[in-house]
VOBA-1610 file (N, C-alpha, C; in pm, whole numbers, padded with zeros to 5 digits, always signed):
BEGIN
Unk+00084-00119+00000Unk+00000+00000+00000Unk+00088+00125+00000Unk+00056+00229-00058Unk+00109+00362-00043Unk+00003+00481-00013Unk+00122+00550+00047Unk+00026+00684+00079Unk+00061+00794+00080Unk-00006+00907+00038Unk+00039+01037-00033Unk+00040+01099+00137Unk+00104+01197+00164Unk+00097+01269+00269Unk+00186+01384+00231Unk+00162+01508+00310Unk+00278+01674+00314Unk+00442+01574+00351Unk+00526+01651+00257Unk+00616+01639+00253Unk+00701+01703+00440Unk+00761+01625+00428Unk+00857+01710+00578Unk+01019+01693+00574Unk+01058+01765+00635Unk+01210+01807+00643Unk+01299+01655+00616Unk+01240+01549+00701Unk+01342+01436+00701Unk+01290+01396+00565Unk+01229+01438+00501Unk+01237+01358+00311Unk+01378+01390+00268Unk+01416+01495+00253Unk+01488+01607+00194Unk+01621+01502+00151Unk+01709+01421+00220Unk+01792+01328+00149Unk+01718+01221+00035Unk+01594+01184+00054Unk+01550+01080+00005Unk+01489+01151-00147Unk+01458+01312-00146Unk+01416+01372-00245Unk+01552+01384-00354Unk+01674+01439-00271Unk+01813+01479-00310Unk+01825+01331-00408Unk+01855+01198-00331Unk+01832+01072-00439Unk+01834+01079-00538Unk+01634+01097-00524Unk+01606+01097-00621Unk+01622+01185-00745Unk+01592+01345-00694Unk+01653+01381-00796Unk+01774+01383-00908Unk+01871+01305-00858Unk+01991+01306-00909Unk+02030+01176-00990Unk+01905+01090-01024Unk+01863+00957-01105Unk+01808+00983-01177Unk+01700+01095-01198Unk+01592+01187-01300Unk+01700+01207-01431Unk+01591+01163-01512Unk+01655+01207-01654Unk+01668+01375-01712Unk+01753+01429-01786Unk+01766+01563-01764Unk+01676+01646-01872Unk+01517+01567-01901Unk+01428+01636-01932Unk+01350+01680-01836Unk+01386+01588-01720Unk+01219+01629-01583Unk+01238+01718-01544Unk+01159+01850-01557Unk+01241+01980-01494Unk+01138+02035-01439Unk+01034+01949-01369Unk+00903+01981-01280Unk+00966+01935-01169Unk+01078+01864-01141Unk+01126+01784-01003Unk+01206+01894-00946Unk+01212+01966-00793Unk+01361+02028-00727Unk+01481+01915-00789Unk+01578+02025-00879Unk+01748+01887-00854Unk+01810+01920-00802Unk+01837+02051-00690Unk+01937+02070-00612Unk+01936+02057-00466Unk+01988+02022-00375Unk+02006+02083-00225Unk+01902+02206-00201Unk+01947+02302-00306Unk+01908+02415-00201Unk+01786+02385-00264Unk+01742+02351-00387Unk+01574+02398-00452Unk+01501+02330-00372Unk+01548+02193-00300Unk+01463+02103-00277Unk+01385+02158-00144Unk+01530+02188-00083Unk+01513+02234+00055Unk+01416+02347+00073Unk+01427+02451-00022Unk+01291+02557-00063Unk+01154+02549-00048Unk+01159+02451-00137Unk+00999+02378-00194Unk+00934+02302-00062Unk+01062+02209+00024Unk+01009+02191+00149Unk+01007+02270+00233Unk+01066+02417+00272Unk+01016+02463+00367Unk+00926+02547+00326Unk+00887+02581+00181Unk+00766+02672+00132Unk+00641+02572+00184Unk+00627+02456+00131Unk+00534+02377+00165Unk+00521+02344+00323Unk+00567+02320+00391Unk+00583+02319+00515Unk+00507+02433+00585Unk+00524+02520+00515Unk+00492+02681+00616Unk+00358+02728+00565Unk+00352+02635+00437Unk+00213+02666+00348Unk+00103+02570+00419Unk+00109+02450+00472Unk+00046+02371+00571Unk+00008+02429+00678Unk+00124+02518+00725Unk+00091+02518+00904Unk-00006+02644+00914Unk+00006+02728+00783Unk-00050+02838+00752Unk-00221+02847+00789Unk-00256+02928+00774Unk-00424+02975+00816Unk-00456+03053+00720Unk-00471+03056+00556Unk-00503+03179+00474Unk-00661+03204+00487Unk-00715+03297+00496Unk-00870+03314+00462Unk-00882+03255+00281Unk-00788+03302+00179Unk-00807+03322+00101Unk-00670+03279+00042Unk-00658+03208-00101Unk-00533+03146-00146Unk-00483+03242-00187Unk-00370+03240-00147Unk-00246+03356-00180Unk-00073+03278-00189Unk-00026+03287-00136Unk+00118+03254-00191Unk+00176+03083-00153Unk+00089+03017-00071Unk+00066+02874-00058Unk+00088+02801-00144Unk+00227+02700-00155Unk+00235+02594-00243Unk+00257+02475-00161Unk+00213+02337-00177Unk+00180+02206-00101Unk+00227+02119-00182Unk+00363+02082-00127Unk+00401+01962-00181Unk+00379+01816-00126Unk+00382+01692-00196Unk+00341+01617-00147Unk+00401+01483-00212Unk+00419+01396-00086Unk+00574+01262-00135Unk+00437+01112-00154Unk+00464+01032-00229Unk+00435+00921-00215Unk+00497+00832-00162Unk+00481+00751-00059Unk+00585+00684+00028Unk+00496+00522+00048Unk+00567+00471+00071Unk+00537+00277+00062Unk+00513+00269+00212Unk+00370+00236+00223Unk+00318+00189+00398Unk+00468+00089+00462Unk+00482+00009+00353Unk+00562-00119+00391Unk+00710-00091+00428Unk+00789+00022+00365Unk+00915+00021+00376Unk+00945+00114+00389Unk+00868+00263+00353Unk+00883+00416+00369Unk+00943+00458+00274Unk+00947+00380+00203Unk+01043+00482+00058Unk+00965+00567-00018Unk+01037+00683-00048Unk+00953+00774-00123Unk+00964+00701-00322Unk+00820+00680-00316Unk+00814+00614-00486Unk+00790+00790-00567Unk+00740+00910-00528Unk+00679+00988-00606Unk+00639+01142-00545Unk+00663+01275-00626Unk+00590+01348-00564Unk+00512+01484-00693Unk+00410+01527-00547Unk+00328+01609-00676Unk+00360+01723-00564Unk+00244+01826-00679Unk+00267+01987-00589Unk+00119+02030-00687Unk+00090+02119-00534Unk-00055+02246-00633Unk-00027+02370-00550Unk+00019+02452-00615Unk-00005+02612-00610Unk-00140+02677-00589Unk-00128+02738-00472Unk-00266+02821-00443Unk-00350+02893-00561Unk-00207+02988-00578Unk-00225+03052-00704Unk-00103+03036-00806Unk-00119+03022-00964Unk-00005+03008-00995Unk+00113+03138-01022Unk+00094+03251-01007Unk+00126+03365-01007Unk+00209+03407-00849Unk+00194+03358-00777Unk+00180+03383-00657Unk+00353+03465-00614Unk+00479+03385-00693Unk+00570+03466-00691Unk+00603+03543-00813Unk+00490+03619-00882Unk+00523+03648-01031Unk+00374+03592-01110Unk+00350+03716-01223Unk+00252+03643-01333Unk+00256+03532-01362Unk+00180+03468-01427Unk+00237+03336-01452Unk+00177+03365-01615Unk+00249+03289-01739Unk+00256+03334-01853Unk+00219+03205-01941Unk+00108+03234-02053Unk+00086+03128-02112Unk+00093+03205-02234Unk+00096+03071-02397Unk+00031+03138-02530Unk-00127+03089-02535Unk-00199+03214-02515Unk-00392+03164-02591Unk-00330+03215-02696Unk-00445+03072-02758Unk-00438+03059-02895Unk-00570+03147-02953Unk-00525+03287-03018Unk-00639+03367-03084Unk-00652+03320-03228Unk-00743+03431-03273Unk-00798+03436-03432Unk-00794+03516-03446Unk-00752+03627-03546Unk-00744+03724-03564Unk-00774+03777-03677Unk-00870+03813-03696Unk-01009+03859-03840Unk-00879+03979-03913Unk-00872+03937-04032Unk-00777+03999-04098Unk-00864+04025-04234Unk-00878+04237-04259Unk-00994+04278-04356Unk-00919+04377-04505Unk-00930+04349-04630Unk-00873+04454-04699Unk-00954+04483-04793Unk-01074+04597-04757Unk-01157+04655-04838Unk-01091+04710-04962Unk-01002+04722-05019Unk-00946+04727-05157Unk-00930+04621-05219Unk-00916+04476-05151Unk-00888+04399-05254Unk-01016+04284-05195Unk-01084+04347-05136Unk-01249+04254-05083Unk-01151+04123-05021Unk-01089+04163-04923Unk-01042+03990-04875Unk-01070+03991-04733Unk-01141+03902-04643Unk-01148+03925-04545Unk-01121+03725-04522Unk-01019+03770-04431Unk-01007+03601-04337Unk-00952+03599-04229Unk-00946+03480-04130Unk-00904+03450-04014Unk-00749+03414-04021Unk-00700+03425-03913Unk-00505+03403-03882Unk-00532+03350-03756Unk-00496+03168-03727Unk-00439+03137-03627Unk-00311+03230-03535Unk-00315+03269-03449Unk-00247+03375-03373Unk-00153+03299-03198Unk-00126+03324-03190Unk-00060+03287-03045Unk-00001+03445-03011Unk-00105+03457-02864Unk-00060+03587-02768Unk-00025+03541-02644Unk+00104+03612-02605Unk+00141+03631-02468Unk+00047+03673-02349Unk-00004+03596-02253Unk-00134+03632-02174Unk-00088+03575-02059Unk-00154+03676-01962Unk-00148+03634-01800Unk-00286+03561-01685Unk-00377+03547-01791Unk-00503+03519-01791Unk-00519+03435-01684Unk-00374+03271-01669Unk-00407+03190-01573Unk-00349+03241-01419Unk-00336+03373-01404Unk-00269+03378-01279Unk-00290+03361-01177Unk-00412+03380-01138Unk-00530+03367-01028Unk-00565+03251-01028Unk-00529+03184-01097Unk-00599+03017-01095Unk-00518+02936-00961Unk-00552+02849-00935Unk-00468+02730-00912Unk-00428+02619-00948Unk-00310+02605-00960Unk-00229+02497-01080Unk-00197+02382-00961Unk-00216+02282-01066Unk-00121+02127-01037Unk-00006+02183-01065Unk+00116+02172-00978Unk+00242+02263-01076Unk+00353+02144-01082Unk+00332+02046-01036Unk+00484+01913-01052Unk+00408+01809-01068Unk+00432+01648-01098Unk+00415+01560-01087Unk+00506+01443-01091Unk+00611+01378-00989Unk+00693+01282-01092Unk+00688+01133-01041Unk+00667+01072-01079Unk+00671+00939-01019Unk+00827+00877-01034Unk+00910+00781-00923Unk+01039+00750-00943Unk+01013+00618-01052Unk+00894+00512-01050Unk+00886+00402-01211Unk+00756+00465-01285Unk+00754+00518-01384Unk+00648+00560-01461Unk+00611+00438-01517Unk+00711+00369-01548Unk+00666+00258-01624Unk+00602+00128-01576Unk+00611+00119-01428Unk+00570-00015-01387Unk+00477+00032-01299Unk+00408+00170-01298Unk+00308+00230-01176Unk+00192+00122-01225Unk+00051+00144-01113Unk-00043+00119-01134Unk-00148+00211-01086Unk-00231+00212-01039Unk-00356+00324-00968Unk-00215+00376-00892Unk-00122+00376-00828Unk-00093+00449-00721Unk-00055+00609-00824Unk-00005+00596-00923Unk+00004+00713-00965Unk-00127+00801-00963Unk-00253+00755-00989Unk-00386+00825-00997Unk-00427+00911-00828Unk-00363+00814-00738Unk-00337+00866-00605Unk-00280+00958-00584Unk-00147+00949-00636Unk-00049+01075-00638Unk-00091+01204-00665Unk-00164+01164-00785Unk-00188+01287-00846Unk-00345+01368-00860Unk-00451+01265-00743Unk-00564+01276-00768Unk-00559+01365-00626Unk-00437+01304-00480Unk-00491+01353-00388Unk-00428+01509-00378Unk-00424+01579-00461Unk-00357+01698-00439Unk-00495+01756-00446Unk-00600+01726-00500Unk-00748+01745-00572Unk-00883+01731-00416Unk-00813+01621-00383Unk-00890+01556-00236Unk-00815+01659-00098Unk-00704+01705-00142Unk-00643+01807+00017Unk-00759+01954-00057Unk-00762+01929-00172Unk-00827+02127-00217Unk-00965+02086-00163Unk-01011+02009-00176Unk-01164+01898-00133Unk-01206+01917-00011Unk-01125+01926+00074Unk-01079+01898+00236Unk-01058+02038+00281Unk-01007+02130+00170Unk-00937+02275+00220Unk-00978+02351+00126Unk-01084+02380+00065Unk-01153+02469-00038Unk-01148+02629-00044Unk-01128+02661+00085Unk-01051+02792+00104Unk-00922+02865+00133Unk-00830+02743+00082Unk-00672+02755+00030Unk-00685+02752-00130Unk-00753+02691-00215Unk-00784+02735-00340Unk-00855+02821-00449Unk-00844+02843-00577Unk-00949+02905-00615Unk-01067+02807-00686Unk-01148+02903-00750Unk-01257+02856-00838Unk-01180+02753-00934Unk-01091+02782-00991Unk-01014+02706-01149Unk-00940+02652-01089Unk-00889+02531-01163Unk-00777+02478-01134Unk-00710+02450-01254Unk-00561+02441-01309Unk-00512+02432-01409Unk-00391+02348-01374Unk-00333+02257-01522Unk-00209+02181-01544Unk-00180+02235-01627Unk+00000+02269-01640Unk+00043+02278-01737Unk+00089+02071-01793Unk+00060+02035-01957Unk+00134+01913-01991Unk+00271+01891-02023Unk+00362+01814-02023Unk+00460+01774-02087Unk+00430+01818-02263Unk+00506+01908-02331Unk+00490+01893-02460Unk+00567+01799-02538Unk+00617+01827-02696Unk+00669+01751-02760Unk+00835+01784-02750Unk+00945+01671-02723Unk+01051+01689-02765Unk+01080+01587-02772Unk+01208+01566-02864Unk+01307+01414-02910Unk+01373+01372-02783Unk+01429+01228-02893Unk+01544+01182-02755Unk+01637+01252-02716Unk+01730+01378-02762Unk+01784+01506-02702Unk+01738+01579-02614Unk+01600+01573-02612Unk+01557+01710-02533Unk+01553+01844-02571Unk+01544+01858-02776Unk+01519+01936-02845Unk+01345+01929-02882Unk+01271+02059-02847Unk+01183+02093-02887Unk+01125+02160-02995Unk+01039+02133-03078Unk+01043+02181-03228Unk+00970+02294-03195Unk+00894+02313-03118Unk+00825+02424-03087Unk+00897+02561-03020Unk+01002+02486-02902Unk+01147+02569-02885Unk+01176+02644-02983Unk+01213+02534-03054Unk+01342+02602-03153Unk+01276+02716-03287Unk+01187+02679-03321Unk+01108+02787-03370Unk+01048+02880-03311Unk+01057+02907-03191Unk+01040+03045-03121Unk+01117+03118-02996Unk+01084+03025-02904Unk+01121+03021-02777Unk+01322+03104-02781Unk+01377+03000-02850Unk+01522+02990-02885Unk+01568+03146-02944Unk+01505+03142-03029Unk+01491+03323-03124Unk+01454+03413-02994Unk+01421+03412-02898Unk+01427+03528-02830Unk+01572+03514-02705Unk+01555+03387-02628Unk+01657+03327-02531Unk+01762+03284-02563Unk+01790+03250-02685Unk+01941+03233-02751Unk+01994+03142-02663Unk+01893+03025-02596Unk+01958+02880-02534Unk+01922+02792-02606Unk+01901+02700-02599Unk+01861+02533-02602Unk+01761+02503-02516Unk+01630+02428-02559Unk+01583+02390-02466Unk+01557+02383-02293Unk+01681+02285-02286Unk+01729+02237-02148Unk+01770+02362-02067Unk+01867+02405-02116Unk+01930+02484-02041Unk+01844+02605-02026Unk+01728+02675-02124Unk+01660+02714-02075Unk+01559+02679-01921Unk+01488+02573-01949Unk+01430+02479-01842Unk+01471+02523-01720Unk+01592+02456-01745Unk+01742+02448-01552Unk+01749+02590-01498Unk+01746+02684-01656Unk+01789+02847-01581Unk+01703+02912-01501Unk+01527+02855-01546Unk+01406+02894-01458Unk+01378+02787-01357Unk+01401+02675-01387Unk+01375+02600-01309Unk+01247+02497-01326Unk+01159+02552-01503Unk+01040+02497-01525Unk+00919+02613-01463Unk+01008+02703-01421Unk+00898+02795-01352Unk+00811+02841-01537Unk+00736+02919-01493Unk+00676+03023-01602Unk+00605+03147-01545Unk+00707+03191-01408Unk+00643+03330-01387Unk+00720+03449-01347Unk+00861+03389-01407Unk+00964+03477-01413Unk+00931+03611-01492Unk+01033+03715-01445Unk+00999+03888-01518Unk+01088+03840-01640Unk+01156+03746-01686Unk+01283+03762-01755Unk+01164+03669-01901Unk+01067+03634-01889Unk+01015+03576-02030Unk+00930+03695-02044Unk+00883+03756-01968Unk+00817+03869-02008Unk+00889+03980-02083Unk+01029+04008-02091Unk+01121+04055-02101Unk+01189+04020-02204Unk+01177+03875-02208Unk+01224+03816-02368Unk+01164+03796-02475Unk+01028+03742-02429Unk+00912+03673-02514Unk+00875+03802-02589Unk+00797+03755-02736Unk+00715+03843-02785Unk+00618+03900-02691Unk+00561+04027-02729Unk+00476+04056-02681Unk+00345+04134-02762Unk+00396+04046-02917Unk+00316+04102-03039Unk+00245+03929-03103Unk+00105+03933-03156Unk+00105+03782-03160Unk+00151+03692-03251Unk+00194+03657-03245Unk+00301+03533-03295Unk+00210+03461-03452Unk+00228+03476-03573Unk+00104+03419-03653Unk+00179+03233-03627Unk+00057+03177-03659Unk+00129+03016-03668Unk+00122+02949-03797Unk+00096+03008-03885Unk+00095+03012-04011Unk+00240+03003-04097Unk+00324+03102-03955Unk+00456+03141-04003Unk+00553+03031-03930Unk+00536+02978-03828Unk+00621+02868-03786Unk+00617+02739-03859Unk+00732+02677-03868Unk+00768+02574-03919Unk+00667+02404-03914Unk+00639+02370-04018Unk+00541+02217-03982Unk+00574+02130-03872Unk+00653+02104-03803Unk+00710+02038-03711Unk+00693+02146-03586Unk+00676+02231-03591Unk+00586+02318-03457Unk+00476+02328-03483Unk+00414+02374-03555Unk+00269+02383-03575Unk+00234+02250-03530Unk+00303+02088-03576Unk+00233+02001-03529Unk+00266+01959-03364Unk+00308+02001-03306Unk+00386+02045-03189Unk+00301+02063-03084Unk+00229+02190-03106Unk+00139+02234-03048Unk-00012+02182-03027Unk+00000+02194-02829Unk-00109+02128-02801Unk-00114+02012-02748Unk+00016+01901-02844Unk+00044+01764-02804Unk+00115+01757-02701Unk+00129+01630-02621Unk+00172+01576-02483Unk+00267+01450-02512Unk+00369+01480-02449Unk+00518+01428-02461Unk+00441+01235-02420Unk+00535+01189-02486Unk+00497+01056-02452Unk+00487+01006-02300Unk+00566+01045-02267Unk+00617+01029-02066Unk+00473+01126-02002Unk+00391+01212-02109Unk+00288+01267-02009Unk+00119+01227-02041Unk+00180+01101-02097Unk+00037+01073-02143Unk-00036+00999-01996Unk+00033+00926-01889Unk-00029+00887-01826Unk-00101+00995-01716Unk-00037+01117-01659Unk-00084+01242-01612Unk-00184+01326-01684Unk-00203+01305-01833Unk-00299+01377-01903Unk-00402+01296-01893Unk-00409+01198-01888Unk-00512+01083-01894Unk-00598+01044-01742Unk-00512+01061-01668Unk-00547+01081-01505Unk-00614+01211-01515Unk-00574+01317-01513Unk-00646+01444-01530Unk-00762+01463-01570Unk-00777+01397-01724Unk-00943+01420-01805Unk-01046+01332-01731Unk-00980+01222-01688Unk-01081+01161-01639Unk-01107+01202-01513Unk-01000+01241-01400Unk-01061+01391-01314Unk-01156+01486-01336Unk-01156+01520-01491Unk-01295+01621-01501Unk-01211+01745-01595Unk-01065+01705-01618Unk-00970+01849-01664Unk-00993+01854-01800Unk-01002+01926-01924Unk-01057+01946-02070Unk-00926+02051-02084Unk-00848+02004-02220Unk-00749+02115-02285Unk-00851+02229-02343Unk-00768+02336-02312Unk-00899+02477-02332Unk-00768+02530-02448Unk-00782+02713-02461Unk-00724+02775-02562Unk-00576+02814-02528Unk-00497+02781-02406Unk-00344+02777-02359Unk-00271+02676-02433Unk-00146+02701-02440Unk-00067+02633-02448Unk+00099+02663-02358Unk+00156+02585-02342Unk+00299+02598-02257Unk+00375+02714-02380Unk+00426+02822-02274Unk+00505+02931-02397Unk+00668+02853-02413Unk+00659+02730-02349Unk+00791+02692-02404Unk+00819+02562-02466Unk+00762+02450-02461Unk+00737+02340-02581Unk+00597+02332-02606Unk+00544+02419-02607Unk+00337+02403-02695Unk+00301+02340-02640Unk+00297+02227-02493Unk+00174+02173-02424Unk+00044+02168-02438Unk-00019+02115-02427Unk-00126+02147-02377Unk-00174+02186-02191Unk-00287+02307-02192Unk-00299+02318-02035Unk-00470+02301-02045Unk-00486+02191-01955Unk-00555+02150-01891Unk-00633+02260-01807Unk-00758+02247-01816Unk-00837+02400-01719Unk-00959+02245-01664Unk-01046+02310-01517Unk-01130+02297-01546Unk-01190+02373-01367Unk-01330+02386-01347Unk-01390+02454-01264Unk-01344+02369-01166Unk-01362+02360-01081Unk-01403+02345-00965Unk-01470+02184-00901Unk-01603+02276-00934Unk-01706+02170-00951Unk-01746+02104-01082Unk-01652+02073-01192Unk-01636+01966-01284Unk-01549+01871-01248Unk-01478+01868-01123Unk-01371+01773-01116Unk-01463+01672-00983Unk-01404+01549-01025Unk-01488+01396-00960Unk-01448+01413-00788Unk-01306+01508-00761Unk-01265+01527-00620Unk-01363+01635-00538Unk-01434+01698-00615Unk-01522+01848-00546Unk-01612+01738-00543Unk-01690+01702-00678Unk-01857+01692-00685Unk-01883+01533-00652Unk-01815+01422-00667Unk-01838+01308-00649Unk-01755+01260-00502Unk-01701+01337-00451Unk-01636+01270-00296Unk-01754+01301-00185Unk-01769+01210-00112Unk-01873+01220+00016Unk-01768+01195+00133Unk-01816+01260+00252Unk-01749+01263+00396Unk-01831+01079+00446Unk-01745+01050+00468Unk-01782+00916+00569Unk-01738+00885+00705Unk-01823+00810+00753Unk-01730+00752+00911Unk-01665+00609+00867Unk-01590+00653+00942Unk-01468+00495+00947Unk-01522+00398+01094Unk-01524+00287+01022Unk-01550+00157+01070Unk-01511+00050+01045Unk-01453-00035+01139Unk-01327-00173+01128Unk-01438-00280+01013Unk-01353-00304+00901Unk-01380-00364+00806Unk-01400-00542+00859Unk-01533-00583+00856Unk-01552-00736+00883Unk-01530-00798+00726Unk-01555-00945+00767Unk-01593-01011+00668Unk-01699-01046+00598Unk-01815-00986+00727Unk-01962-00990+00625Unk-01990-00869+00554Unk-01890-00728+00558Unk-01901-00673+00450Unk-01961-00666+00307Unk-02014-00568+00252Unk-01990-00637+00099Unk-01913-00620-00014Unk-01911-00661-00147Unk-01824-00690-00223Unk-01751-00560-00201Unk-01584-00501-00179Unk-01579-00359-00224Unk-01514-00362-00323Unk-01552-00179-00377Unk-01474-00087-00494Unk-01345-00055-00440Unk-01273-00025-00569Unk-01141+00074-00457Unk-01175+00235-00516Unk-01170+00293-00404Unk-01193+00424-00360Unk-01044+00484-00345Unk-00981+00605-00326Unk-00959+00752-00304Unk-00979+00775-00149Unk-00920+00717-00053Unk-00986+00793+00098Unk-00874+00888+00133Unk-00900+00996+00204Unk-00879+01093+00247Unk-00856+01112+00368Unk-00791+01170+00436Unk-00835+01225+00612Unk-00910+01363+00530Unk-00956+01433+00625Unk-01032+01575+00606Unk-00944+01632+00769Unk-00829+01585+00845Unk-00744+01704+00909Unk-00669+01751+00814Unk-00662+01866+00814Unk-00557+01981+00697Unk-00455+01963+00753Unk-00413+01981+00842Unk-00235+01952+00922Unk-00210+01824+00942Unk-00266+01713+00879Unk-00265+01572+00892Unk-00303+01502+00816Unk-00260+01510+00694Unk-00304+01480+00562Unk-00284+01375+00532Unk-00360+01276+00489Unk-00330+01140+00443Unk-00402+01114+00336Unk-00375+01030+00216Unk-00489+00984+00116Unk-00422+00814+00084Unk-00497+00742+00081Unk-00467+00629+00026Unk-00535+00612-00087Unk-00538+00456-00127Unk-00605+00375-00250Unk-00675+00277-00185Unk-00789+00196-00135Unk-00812+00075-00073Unk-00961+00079-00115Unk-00940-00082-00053Unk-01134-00109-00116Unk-01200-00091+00001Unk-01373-00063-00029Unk-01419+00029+00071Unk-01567-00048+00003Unk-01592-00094+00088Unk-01731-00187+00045Unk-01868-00066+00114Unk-01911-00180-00065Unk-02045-00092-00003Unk-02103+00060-00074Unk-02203+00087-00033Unk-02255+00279-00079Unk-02295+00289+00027Unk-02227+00373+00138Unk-02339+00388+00231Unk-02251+00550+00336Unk-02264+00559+00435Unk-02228+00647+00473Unk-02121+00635+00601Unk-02061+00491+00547Unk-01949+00403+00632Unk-01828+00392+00522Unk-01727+00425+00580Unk-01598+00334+00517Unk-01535+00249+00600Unk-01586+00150+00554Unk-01558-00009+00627Unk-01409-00015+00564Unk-01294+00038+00651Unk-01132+00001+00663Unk-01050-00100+00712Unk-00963-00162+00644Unk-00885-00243+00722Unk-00813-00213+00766Unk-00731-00286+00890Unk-00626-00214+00993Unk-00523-00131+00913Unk-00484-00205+00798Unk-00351-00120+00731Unk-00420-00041+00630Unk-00484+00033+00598Unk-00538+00140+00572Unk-00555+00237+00671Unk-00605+00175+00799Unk-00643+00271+00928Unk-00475+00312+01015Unk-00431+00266+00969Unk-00298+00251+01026Unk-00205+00403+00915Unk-00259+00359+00787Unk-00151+00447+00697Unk-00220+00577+00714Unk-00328+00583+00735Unk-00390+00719+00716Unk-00405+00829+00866Unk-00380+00714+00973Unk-00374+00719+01121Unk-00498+00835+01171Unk-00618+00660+01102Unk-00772+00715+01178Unk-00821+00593+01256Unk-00920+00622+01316Unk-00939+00508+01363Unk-01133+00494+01380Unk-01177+00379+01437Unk-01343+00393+01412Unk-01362+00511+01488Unk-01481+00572+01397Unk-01514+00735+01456Unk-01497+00828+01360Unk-01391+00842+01313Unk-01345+00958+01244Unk-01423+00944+01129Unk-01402+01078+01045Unk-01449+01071+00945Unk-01363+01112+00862Unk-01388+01048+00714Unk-01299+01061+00577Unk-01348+01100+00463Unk-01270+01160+00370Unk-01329+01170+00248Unk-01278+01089+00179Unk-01420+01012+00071Unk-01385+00910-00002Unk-01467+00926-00157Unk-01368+00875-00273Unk-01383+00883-00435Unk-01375+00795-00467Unk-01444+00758-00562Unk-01421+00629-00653Unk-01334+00673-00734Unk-01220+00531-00727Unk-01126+00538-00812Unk-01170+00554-00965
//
C-alpha cells in the first residue's frame, strides 16, 4: 500500500536521491540541495499556515510505501499560480484579418502572450520514481492533491489548471522551442528549463518573449504540429487528469506548446463526487468492495490512500492497514472517491 501525505524536512535526502537519477528532461522535479530544501520549507509553512483566502501557498506532497517508507513519487498544487510572479501562457487567438481594396477578409491562427491563468490554481509538478511499472498508485499521487483542495476549499481558487509535458526528441530538443522560444533566449531547450527551473512566472520571459502575436501560419510544420500535443512520458498524467474532469482549453505551454488543462471546480470527480464518511473496522460480512480515493479531512494531517471500501453507504468499512496508513481510527471521518 502507499500513501500520499505533506512532505517534511526528514524527506529532503531521500528527495536529493532521487533527484539526481531523474533524466535531464524532468524539470518539474527540485534537482538541487538548495531547490529542494525551498519547496520543502515553502510547503511546510504553506500547511501550518491559516489563509482566509489562497495567496502565496504551495503544497508539496511525497508518495511513500506503507511497507518500507520509501519515497516512490511526488506532486505539488499552487494556491495561485502567479503567486511569486505572473504566470505566462500562449492563448491561442484568431485574428479577423480585412482589406476593403482587394475585398479579402479572413481568419489568422495567432498565439498571444497572456497572464489570464494567474489567479488560478495549478497542479504545478508531478513525478513518479517508475512511470513505467506504476499502477492506480500514480492516480493517487496525483488525484490527492485534488482531495487536500476537497478537504481545504478555502486555500484554493474557483479554477484549477495543469500545465502538460509537450513535444521533444530523444535530445531534449523541442520543435516548438526552436522555432520560437530559442529566437528570443538564444539557449537550447534544457538549459533554458534548468535556468528557470520549469517555472513560467519569471519577469525575464516577459522581457524576452514576444509581446506582439506570434502568426502560426509562419512557424515551421514540425511546430505547428507540436502544439497542443503531450510528450509521450505525459500521457499517463494527461489521462489521469481528463478523467478527473480536466478538458485542454485555448493555452498552451510558452515553451514546448503543451497542452494546459483547465477545469472549474465543480467539474472535477474530487469536489462533486467525494462524500465525507465515518470509518468503521472492516468485517468479513461486509460487501463486495470498490477501490476508492480515501482521504483524512485534518488539513495539518493529511493522508490519502487507494483501498477497497465496500459498499454505498455512509461508512468506510477500513482495514487495519489502511487505518494505520492514514492514522484514523473507528469514529473519524474521511473523504472518499471512486477510483
Amino acid at each position: 500500500m502507499y500513501v500520499v501525505r505533506p512532505v517534511e524536512a526528514a524527506d529532503i535526502p531521500a528527495l536529493e536521491a532521487m533527484a539526481n537519477v531523474v533524466t535531464p528532461g524532468v524539470h518539474t522535479l527540485p534537482r538541487t540541495r538548495a531547490t529542494i530544501e525551498r519547496a520543502v520549507e515553502r510547503s511546510v509553512a504553506s500547511f501550518t499556515s491559516q489563509p482566509d483566502v489562497p495567496t502565496e501557498e504551495s503544497y508539496f506532497f511525497v508518495l511513500q510505501s506503507a511497507e518500507d517508507g520509501t519515497i516512490a513519487g511526488t506532486a505539488a498544487i499552487a494556491a495561485t499560480a502567479g503567486a511569486s510572479g505572473t504566470f505566462f501562457a500562449f492563448r491561442n487567438d484568431v485574428l479577423s484579418q480585412v482589406s476593403r481594396d482587394l475585398n479579402i477578409s479572413h481568419n489568422v491562427h495567432a498565439l498571444t502572450l497572456c497572464s489570464d491563468l494567474t489567479a488560478c490554481s495549478q497542479l504545478s509538478s508531478f513525478y513518479l520514481r517508475n512511470r513505467v511499472e506504476t499502477g492506480d498508485e500514480a492516480a493517487l499521487l496525483s488525484r490527492a492533491r485534488l482531495l487536500f483542495a476537497a478537504v481545504a476549499p478555502h486555500r484554493f481558487g474557483e479554477k484549477f489548471f495543469a500545465s502538460m509535458s509537450g513535444i521533444t526528441d530523444a535530445n531534449g530538443r523541442s520543435p516548438f522551442w526552436e522555432a520560437l522560444g530559442r529566437k528570443f533566449f538564444q539557449m537550447d531547450f534544457l538549459e533554458a528549463e534548468r535556468m528557470i527551473e520549469g517555472a513560467r512566472n519569471r519577469t525575464l520571459i516577459v522581457e524576452l518573449m514576444p509581446h506582439y502575436p506570434v502568426y502560426v501560419p509562419l512557424l515551421p510544420g514540425d511546430a505547428q504540429a507540436a502544439m497542443g500535443q503531450v510528450h509521450a512520458e505525459g500521457e499517463l498524467p494527461f489521462h489521469i487528469l481528463t478523467d478527473e474532469g480536466f478538458e485542454p482549453d485555448e493555452y498552451i505551454d510558452i515553451f514546448d506548446g503543451g497542452p494546459i488543462l483547465q477545469a472549474h471546480k465543480n467539474a472535477l470527480r474530487s469536489f462533486s463526487q467525494s462524500t465525507i464518511r465515518t470509518v468503521v473496522a472492516r468485517t468479513n460480512d461486509d460487501a463486495p468492495p470498490a477501490n476508492f480515493l480515501v482521504a483524512t479531512v485534518r488539513e495539518e494531517r493529511f493522508r490519502a490512500v487507494m483501498c477497497p471500501v465496500p459498499g454505498q453507504s455512509d461508512l468506510a468499512a477500513l482495514d487495519a492497514q489502511a487505518m494505520r496508513a492514514l492514522d484514523v481510527a473507528p469514529g473519524d471521518s474521511v473523504l472518499c472517491v471512486k477510483l
